[in-house]
Wavefront OBJ file of the C-alpha trace (Angstrom):
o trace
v -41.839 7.607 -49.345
v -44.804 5.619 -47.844
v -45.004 3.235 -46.157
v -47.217 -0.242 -45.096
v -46.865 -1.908 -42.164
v -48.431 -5.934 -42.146
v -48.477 -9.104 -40.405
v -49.083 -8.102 -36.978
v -51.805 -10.058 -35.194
v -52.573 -12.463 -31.992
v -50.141 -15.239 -30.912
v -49.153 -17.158 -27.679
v -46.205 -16.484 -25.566
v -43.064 -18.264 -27.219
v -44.288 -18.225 -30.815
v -43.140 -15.902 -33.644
v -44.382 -13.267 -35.825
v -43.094 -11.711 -38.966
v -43.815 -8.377 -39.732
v -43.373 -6.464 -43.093
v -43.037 -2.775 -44.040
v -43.313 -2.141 -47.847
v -42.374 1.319 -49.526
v -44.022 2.814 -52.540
v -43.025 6.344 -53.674
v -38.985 6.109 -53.432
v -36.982 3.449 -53.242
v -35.560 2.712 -49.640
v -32.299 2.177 -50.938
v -30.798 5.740 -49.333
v -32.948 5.523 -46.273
v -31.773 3.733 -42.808
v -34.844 1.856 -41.857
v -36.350 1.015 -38.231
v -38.998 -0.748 -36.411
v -40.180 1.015 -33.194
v -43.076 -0.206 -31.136
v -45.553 1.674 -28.432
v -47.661 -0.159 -26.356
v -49.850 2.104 -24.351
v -49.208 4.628 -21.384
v -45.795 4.342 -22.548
v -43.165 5.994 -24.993
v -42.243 4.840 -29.092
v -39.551 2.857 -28.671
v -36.734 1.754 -30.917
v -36.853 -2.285 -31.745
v -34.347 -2.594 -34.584
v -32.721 -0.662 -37.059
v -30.650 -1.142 -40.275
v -28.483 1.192 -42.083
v -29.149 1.802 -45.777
v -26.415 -0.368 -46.671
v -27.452 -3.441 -44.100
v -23.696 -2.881 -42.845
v -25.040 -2.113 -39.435
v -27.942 -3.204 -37.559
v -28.835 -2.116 -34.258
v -31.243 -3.592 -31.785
v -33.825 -2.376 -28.691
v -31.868 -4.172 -25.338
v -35.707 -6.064 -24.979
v -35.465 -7.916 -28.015
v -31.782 -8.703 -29.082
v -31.405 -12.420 -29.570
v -34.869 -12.595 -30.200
v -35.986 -10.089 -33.307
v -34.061 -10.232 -36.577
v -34.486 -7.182 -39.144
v -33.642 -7.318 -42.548
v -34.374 -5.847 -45.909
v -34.618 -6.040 -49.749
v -33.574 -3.019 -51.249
v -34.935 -4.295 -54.725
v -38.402 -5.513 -53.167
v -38.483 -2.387 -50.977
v -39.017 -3.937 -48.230
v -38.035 -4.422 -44.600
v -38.931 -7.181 -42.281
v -39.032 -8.038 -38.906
v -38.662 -11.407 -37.616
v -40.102 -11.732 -34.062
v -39.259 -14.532 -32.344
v -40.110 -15.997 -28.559
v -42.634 -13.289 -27.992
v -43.317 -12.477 -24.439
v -46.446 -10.159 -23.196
v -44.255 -7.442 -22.924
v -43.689 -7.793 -26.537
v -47.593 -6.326 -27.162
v -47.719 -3.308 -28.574
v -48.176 -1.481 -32.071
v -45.689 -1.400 -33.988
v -44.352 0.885 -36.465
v -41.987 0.864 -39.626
v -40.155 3.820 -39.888
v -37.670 5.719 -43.112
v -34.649 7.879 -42.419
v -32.922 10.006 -45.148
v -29.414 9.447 -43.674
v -26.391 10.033 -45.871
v -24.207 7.636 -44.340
v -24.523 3.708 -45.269
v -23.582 2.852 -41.702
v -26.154 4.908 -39.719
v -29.437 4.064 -38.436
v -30.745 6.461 -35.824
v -31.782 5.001 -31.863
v -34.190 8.073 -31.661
v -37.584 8.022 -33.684
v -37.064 11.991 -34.020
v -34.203 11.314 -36.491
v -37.202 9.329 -38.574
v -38.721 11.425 -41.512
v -41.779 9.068 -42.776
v -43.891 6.382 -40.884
v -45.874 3.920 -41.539
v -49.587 3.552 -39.957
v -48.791 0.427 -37.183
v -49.324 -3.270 -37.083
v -51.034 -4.619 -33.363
v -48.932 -7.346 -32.132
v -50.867 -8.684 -29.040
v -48.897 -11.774 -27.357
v -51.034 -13.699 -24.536
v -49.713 -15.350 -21.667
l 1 2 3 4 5 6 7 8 9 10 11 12 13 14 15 16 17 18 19 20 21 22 23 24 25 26 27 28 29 30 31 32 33 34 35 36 37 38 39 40 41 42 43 44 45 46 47 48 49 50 51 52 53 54 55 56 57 58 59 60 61 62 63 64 65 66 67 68 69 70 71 72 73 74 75 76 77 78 79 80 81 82 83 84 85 86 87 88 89 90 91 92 93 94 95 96 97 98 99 100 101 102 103 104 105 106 107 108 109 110 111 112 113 114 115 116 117 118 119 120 121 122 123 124 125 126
């Protein structure tokens, strides 16, 4: 599966950004899918991830109550919704496939990830 990360870009502390990862190639309907981010000098870290089935959703301790993921399994597609975005939220970040079994696993680590997408910069300015 590929896959095509958009809608990152420049905004001011407190306002939102929405992000979008489409798939071509497979349909994302048997994959867990995740958002990680890596802003430099430091480690890929996970920001959200959702199960194949959307049953479970987990999120990065930074940005719960802040990001929402979801996703359209008919529009292959997978969002994130990025809300109240702090300076510490700049980095770029990357939409990410999983062929997991299970429809109520999505993996923490971005080892357990098989395909990526090529990053969106999200810069946020104090």
């Amino acid at each position: 599966v590929q896959l095509q990360a958009s809608g990152g870009g420049l905004v001011q502390a407190g306002g939102s950004l929405r992000l979008s990862c489409a798939a071509s190639g497979d349909s994302i309907s048997g994959y867990a899918m995740g958002w990680f981010r890596q802003a430099p000098g430091k480690e890929r870290e996970l920001v959200a991830a959702m199960s194949w089935s959307g049953g479970y959703t987990t999120y990065g301790i930074p940005v719960k109550g802040r990001f929402t993921i979801s996703r359209d399994n008919a529009k292959n597609t997978v969002d994130l919704q990025m809300n109240s975005l702090k300076p510490e939220d700049t980095a770029v970040y990357y939409c990410a496939a999983d062929a997991v079994g299970a429809p109520m696993i999505a993996g923490l680590d971005p080892n357990e990830y098989d395909y990526w997408g090529q990053g969106t910069q999200v810069t946020v300015s104090s």
